[in-house]
N, C-alpha and C positions, 0 to 999 in steps of 0.2 A: 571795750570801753576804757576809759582816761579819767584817771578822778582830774580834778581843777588841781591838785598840788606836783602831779605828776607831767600834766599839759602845762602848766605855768612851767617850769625846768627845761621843753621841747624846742631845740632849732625852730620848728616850724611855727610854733606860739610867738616867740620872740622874734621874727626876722618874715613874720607872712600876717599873725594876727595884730599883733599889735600895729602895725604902722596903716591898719585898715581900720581906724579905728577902735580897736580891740575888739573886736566882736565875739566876744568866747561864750556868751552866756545865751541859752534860751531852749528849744526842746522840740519835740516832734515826735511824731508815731509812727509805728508801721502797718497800712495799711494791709497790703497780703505778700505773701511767702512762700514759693512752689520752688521745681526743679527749672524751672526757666527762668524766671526771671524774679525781684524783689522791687516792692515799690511802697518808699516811704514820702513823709512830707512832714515839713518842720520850717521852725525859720529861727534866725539869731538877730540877739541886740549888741549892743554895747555894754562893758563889766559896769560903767558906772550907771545904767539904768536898769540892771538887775531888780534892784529893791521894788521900784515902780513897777514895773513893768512884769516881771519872770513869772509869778504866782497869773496875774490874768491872763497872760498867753498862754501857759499850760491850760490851766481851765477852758480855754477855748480850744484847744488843741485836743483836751479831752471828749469835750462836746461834739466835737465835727468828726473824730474817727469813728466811730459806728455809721455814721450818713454816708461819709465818702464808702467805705466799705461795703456797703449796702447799695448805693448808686454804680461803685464801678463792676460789681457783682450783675446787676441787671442790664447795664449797658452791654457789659459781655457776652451776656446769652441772648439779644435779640439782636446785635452786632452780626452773632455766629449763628443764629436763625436765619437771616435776613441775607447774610451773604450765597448760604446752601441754598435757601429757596429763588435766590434771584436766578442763582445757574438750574436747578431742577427746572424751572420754569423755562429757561433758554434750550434746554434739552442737553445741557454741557455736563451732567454729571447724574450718575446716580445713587441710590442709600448706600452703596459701597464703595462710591468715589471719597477718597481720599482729598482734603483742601487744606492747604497752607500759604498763610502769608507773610512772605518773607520780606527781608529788607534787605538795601545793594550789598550788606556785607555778609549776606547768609543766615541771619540773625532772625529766628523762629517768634513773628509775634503774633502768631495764632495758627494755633492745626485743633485739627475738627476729630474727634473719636476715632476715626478710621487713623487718618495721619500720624496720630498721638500712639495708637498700635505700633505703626510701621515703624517709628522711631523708639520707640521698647525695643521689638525684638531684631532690629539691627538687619536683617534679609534684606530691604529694598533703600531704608535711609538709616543714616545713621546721626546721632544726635550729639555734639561733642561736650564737654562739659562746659565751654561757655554760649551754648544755646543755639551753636550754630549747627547748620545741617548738613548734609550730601549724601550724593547717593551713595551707594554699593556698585555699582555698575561705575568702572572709569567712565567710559564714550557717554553716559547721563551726566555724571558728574561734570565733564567738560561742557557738553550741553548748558546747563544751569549756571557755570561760571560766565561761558560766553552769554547770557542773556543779563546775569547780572551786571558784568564790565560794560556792558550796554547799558541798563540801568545808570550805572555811575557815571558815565560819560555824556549823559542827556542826551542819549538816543529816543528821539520819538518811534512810538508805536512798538516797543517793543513784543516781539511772541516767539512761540516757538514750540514745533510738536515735534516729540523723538522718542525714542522707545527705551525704558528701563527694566534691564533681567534682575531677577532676584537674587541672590548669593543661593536658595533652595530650588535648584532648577526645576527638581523631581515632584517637589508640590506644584506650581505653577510653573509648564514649561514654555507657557507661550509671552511669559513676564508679563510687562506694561506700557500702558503708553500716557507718555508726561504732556501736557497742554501747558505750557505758561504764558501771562500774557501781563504787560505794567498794570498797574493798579492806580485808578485814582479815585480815592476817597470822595472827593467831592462830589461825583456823580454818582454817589450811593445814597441811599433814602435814612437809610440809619445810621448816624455817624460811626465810623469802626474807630475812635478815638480813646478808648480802651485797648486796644488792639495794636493803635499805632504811640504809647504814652512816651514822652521824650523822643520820639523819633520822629524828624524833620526831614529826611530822604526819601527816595524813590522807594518804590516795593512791589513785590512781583508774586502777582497771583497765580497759583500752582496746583494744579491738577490732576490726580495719579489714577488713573482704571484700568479693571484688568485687561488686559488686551485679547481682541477677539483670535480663536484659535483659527489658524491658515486654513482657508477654504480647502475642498477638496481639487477645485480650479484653481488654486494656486498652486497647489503641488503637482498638478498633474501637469502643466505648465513648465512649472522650473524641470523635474524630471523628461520630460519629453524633450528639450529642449538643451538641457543643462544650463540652465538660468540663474545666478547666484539671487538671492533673496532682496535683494537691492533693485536687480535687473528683474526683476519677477514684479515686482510692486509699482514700478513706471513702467514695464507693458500694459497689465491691467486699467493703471491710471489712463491710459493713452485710449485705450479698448474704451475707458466709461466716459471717453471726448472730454476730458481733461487738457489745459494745454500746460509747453513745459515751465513755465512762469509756475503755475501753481502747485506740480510735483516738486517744485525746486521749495516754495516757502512751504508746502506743508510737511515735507520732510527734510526742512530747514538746512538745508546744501544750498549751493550756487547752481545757479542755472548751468555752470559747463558741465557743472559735477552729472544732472540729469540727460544733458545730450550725451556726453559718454557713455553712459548708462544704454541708454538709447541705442548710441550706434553699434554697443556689444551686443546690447540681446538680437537686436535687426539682422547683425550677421550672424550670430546661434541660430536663427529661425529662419534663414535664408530666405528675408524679406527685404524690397528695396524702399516702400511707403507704409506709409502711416496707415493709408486705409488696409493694407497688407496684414497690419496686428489685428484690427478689429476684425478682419475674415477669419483668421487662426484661433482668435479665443473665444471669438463667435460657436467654431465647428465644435469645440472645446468643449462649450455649453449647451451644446444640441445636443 
């Protein structure tokens, strides 16, 4: 803080306040104050309507900080109610699914108990000191850039599913898998305007679950075959009549990425068709 005799003396006083009509006098509170973020609210007058004015605008200032405080407290928690339960209800997440929603610059404005872990102990995201996030895992971390720079760019429909390991392999060794998809507030029943406050950008809902552990038909698969784990997850996809458009956006590659894929395991398994896979991991599962 600046007494008045020490801000009257400032470059910035004399060559920014003053010629704005002096507006150096008036006040404001702080609402709340966490590791994330800070959010006050205040407003200034002019030095010569100090006398008039200062004393009633605090008084009011004083009066409405408990209310705001108390409203943005409740809009919080049915914001972050309302968001879990819209995906539980879609079947997108469960009481261990991790949710955060972020902003196009990485910028954390709101993780759910699960997420708010992961970002403590550092193993899948990590939390920077100015509230931004990423993963542990590069190939996620790029992941998440590439959706955000989309975000930024006004790319419609943003999503995007891809896999993040933990920095503690040995506890979880089959890591996670990340769902993100744009977010728009408007089409949510509870405003998340607590969630989103001062922020006029895009933002990107994000979804972390553990990932299920490799079938025993998947390994027995890639083993038989010599299959790399890429090339193992578009046979199967192919096997459950899947086409390559949809291996390609759900493990967020380009389509050539999945025909490549394709044509290597086809010649691993010395098959010349499609319907060839589905007899092979059919026999697999008999």
């Amino acid at each position: 803080m600046c007494g008045d005799d020490d801000l009257f003396r400032t470059e910035f006083y004399n060559d920014w306040v003053v010629p704005q009509e002096n507006l150096a006098v008036g006040g404001g509170a702080l609402l709340f104050k966490d590791e994330k973020r800070t959010v006050a609210f205040g407003g200034n007058m002019r030095l010569k309507d100090a006398d008039k004015l200062q004393r009633t605008w605090l008084q009011t200032v004083s009066f409405l900080t408990p209310h705001l405080q108390q409203a943005f407290e409740i809009a919080r928690v049915l914001a972050s109610q309302s968001l879990e339960r819209d995906l539980l209800h879609k079947g997108d997440m469960s009481g261990e699914t991790a949710l955060l929603l972020v902003a196009d610059n990485g910028f954390v404005l709101h993780a759910n108990d699960v997420a708010a872990g992961m970002l403590s102990s550092g193993s899948v995201l990590r939390n920077s000191h100015n509230g931004r996030m990423s993963f542990a895992d590069s190939h996620a971390e790029a992941m998440l850039e590439h959706c955000l720079s989309k975000l930024r760019a006004g790319h419609p429909g943003v999503s995007a599913t891809f896999p993040a390991r933990t920095m503690r392999l040995a506890a979880y060794p089959d890591g996670y898998t990340v769902r993100a998809i744009a977010f728009d507030p408007t089409m949510h029943n509870v405003s998340p305007f607590p969630l989103t406050l001062g922020y006029v950008g895009q933002s990107l809902l994000v979804t972390i679950t553990r990932a299920e552990p490799e079938s025993s038909d998947l390994q027995a698969l890639a083993t038989e075959h010599g299959l790399t784990a890429a090339e193992t997850k578009i046979v199967l996809g192919i096997a459950e009549g899947k086409t390559q458009a949809e291996l390609a956006h759900e493990r967020s590659v380009s389509i050539h990425t999945v025909r490549n894929q394709l044509k290597s395991a086809m010649s691993k398994m010395s098959v010349r068709r499609q319907a060839d896979i589905v007899r092979v991991v059919g026999r697999l599962k008999s």
